[in-house]
Structures are given as C-alpha cells and as structure tokens.
N, C-alpha and C positions, 0 to 999 in steps of 0.2 A: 237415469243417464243425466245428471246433473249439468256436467259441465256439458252439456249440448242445451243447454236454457241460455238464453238470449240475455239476463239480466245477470249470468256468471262472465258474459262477456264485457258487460259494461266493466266490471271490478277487473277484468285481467286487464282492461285495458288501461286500467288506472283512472276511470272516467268518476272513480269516490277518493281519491288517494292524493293526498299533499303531496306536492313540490318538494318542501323542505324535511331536513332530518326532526325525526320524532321521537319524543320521549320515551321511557318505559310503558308508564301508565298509559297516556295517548291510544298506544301500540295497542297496549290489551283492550283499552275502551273501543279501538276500530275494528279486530280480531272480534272481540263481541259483534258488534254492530253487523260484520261481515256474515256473523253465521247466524244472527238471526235475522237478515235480509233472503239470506239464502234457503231459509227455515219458510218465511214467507210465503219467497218466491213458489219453493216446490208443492207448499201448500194449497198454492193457492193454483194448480194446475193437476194439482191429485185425482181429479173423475176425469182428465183430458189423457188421451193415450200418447207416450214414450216413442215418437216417431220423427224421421227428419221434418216431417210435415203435418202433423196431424189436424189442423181445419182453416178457414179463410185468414189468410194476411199472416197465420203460421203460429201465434198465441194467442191466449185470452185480451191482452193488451191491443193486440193486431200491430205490433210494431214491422212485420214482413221483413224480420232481421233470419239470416239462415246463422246457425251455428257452422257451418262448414264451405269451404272456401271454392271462389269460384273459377269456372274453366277458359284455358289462354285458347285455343284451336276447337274452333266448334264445327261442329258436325252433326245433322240431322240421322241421330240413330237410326229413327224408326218413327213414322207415322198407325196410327188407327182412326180407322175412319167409321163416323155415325151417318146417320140420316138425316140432318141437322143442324143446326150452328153451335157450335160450345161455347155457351157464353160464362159458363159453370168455370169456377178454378179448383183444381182439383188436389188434391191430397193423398197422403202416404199412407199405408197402414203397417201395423207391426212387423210384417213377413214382403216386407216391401210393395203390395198390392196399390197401385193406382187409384183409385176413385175419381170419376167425378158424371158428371150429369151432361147430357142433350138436348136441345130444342125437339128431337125425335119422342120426346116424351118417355124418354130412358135415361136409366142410370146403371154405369157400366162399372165392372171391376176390371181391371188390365195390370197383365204382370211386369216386371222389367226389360221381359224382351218384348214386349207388345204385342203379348196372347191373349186375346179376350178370353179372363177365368169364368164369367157370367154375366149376364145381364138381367134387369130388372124393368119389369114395366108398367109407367104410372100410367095416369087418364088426363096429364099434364107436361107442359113443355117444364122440361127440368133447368133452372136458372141458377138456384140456391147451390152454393157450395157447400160440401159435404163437413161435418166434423165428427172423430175419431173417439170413443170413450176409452178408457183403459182396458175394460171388456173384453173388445174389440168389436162392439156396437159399432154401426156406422147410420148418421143422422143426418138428414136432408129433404129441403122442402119441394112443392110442385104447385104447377098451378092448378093444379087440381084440388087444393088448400087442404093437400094432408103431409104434416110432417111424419115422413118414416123411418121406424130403426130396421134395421135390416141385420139380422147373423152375420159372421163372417162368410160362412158360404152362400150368401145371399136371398136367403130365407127372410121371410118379415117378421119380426118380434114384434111389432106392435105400430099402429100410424094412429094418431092424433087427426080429428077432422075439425078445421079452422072455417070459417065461411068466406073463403076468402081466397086468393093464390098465395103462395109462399113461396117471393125472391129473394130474399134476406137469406142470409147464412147465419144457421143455430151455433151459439156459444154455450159452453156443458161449464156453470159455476162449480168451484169447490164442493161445497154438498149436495152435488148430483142433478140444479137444477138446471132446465133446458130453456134458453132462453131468442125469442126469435121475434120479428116484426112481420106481421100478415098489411096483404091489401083489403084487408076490413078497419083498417084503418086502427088497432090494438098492435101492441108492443106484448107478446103471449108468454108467463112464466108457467113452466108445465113440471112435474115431478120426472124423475127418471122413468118412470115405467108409465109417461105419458098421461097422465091424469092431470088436469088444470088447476094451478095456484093462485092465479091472478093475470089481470090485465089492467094496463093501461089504453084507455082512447086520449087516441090522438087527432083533430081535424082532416087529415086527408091521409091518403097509403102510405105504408112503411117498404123503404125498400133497403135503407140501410140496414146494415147488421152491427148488432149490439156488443160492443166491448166492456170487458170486466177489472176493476180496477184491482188492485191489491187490497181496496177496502172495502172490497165488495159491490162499489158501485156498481151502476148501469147506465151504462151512455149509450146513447143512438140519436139519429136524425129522423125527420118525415117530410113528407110533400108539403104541410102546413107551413113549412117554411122556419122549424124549431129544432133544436138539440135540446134534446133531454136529459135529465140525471135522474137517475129511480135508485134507491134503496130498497135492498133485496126484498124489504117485508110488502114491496108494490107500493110504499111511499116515494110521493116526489117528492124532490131535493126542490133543484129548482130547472126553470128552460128558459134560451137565451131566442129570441127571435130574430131572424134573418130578412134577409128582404127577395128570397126566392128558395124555390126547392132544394134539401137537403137529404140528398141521396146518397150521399159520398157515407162511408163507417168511420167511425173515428179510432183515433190512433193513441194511447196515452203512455206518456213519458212516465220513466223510473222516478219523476219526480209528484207525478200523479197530475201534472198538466194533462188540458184533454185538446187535442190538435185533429183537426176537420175542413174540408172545403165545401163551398154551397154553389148551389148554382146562381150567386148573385156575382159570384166571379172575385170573392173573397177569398183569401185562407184566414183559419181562425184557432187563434191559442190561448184557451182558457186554461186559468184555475182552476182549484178545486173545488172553491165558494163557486163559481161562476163569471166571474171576474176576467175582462178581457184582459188579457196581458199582451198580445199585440196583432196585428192584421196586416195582410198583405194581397193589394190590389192582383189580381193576374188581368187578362184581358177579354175572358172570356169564363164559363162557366166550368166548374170543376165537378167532379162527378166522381175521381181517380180518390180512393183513398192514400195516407201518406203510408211513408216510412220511412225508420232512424236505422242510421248507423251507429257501431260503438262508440263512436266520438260524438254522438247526439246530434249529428248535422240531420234536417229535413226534406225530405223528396217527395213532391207530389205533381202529377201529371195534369193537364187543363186540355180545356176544348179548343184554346188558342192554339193549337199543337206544340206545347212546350212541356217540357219536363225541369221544374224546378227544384234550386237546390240551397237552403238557408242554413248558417249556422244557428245553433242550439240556442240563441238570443234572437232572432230573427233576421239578422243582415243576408241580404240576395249573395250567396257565391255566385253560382252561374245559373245559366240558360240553357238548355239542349232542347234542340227544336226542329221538329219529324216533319215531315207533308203530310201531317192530318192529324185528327185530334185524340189525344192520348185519355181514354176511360179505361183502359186497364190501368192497374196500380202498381207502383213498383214495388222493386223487391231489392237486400241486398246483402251480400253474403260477408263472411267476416273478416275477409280482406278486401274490403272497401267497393266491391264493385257493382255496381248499379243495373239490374236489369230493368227494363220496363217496353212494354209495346204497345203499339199506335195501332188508329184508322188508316195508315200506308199498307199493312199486311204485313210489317217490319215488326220483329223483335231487334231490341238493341242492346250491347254491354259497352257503361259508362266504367270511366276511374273515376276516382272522388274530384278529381278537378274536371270532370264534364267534358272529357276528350274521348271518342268512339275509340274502344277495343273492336269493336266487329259488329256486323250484323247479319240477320239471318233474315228472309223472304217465306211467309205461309202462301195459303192460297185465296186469304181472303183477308176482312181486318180480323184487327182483335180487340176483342172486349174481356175477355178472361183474363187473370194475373195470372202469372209464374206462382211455381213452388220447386223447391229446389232439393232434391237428393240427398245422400251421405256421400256420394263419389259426384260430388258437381253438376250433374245432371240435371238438367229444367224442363221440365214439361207444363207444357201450356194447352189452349184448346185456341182452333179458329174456329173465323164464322164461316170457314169452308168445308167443316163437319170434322175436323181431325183434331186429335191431339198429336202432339207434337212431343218427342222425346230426343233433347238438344245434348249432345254430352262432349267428351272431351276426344278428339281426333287421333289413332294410334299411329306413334311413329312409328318405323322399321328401325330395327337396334342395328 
C-alpha cells in the first residue's frame, strides 16, 4: 500500500518538485529520483506491517504523519475500559485489530467496534507502545523487562528477558532487527526471533524510543542527558549532550535531519553529522515527541502547556496553548490537521494555523498519543483506564 507512506505524500504534495517549467531530461532525472526514493522508502519498512498504524508515532521515522484524512464532527464511538492508566499508544493491525497496553499489567487486543478480541498478561505495568511486523507479530515491552511477540491470536511466540523494565517503544529495521531502549540503561539490538545482537550502555535509563533513518541509522535519547546515533553494526556515530533529560523520541525529516525535545526546555534540529542546525527555547521541559506535516512544518507539545508549531527552517508559526502540560505527542493527518492532548483530559483538533476545530473531554489526563484509522478514526488511551475510539458523527440524509 504504497501510496498510504507518508514520504509518497511529501512528493504529492510537491514538497521535492520546482516551481518553474522543466526540461526533458530534468523530467526524467526527477522521475528517476522519484522512484527510487520510493524504492527506499518501501524498503526501508519492509519487516514493518501494511496498516494505517502499525507502531509508535506511526513509521520508522516517527514523523506521526497519517496518510488519511481527518474528521470535521467528532464523536466519542466507543470507550474500553482497563484496570489502569493507558499510558501505552496504541496501534492498528492488518485485519483492523487495536492494540495496545495497560498500567493493569496487560496488553489488550480490541476490534473496531470495541470488543475485547483477547488479553494478555504480563508480570508488568505495560507502558511500551506496541509495533506491528508484516507477519502479523505484534511487539511490546513491560516492566517486567521482557520484550514479547505475541501471534495474532494472542499466543506468545517468544519474549526477550532484559534486566531491566521496557518503556521504550520497539522499532522492527529493514532486516528484521528489533530495536528498543531498557531501564538498564542499554539501547538493546535483538534479531527477529529475539536472540541479542548488541547493546549499547548508556549513563542513566532509556525511555525514549529509537528511530530508523533511511540510512539505517539509529537515533534515541536517555536520562544521561544524550541523543545518540548508532550504526546498525552497534557502532556509534556520534552523541550530542543536553543539559537535562532526554525522554522525548525523535523524529527525522525526509531530509535526514534528526528533530527531538529534552527536558532542558529545548527543541533541537540536527544534521546528519551531528551538527546543530537550530534550537528553540520553549518554557518549560519537553518530553512530547514531534511531528511533520506534508509541507514539513514542526509540532511538538511542552510541559509549559503549549503545543508548538515551526516552519521547516525553524521560524515559530503559532502557539496553542491547553491548561496543562501536553506529554502526549502530536499527531497529523494529510489534510493538515493537528491532533494532540494534554494533562486537561482534553484531546484537541488544530488547522494548520492553530485555530481549534474541536475538542473532546476523557476521564482523566493523557499521556498516550493518538493513532489514526483508514476512515478518520482516533483512538487514544487515558489515565482513566480507557481507550477511547473518536470518529466521525452521522448525519441523517
């Protein structure tokens, strides 16, 4: 399902394509270019499963770009309810199955009408957001420090035991390997069938989750107060130091910039070398990973309770700003529009100029991000034990 990838939308939108009229040759050297970007792209999400959602922030990238567009009249479909807080964001599987995890020390499957298809149960509060193989493996951690794949029908195929909890959300590279951050303070590369490749130590716990460049990099953050770059073979690149914790995941751009907030109350856009290319004070500590639009603008949420919004070079557009502090991370669909929710118990839908479409009231805050449907649909989790399935209101014809 090609054209539902996130970087075929950068190209519809014109976000690689001159202005002006172009030659013959031009034409064919971009027509190149185009298909084997496109070649890349699919490549490089080949062991990730074919779904509107299939794992945290929604790609390898974590750009929490939807390929499909989002809803004018919302309406709370349907709640389920855990024993727990959902602080887990949750994800789609082939046959449309829900996933995601509970502070209940479970990990649920739920279908679209909101029928629990089964449950699962760890010896840990489930924080880690689930990701999707092609399989239809599904992967996610506990703090019980074991990463487990699970069958489709809920059956366990194998768990991984870390010394450590696992909040981090696993990323599934190109050739099958599984990558994730424990609080043993290791960054853990494990093969598909769970056997260990490598680790990186890091100074203090991993709670960020690791993003996969097109060139295979490996970026993530730690409590040490560092973003990391790892080459697949468990070499470091190199790591940029902060002046507080780094929780937040990062997010990289079609250009291979890697964009991150820390808890020094920064945002930060590197290169690819490492190289800052520019920063932007917020006022308070960020924790919310980001996300782009087609048109490359920036959205990422702070503890100041604002949700920010940069163009693709860094200049501030706007502000949008909740009563309390926003650690879920946004999300946005590919007609511009901006979900994100706060510590109010508010989810909210922005337009690209930061003017409220609507908002919806849980029963508690939220710390889980949105993942968004084929028919519009957002489902989220609170910390008042529910997910939440948001969709679009029917009129009477």
């Amino acid at each position: 399902m090609l054209n539902n990838h996130p970087f075929v939308f950068f190209l519809k939108k014109g976000f690689f394509f001159p202005k002006k009229k172009i030659s013959f040759f031009p034409c064919t050297a971009i027509f190149l270019f185009l298909i084997a970007l496109m070649h890349v792209s699919t490549s490089l999400c080949s062991e990730l499963a074919d779904t509107p959602w299939p794992m945290f922030r929604h790609d390898l990238q974590h750009t929490g770009l939807s390929p499909f567009k989002g809803i004018r009249n919302p309406i709370i479909k349907w709640t389920f309810q855990t024993e727990g807080a959902v602080t887990s964001s949750p994800c789609i599987g082939k046959d449309g199955t829900i996933y995601f995890g509970s502070q209940d020390k479970k990990f649920y499957a739920v279908t679209r009408e909101g029928k629990l298809k089964w449950v699962f149960q760890t010896q840990g509060e489930v924080e880690s957001s689930p990701a999707i193989r092609k399989d239809g493996t599904i992967l996610f951690g506990s703090w019980d420090g074991n990463l487990y794949a699970l069958n489709a029908d809920g059956s366990l195929l194998w768990n991984y035991k870390a010394p450590g909890g696992i909040i981090s959300s696993p990323a599934i590279a190109p050739d099958g390997t599984i990558y994730f951050g424990c609080w043993d303070r290791k960054l853990h590369a494990i093969t598909s069938d769970g056997t260990l490749k490598w680790t990186q130590r890091t100074a203090d716990h991993i709670v960020s989750s690791p993003a996969i460049a097109q060139d295979g990099m490996i970026y993530f953050g730690s409590e040490d107060y560092y973003l990391f770059a790892m080459k697949p073979d468990g070499n470091a690149a190199w790591s940029f130091g902060t002046r507080y914790i780094m929780d937040a995941s990062p997010l990289i751009r079609p250009n291979g910039d890697i964009c991150v907030g820390s808890e020094d109350a920064k945002f930060y856009v590197f290169q690819p070398d490492g190289q800052t290319k520019w920063t932007y004070n917020t006022l308070y500590d960020i924790d919310s990973s980001a996300a782009i639009d087609t048109e490359g603008n920036l959205y990422v949420g702070a503890g100041d309770n604002n949700l920010y919004a940069f163009t693709s070079d860094g200049k501030l557009k706007w502000i949008f700003t909740a009563k309390s502090s926003m650690r879920s991370s946004p999300v946005v669909t590919s007609d511009g529009v901006i979900y994100c929710a706060s510590g109010d118990k508010k989810i909210y839908a922005l337009d690209q100029n930061g003017n409220l479409k609507w908002s919806l009231t849980t029963g508690d805050s939220i710390e889980s991000s949105p993942c968004i449907d084929e028919d519009g649909t957002i489902y989220i989790g609170s910390n008042d034990g529910k997910l939440y399935a948001i969709g679009e209101e029917k009129t009477a014809k």
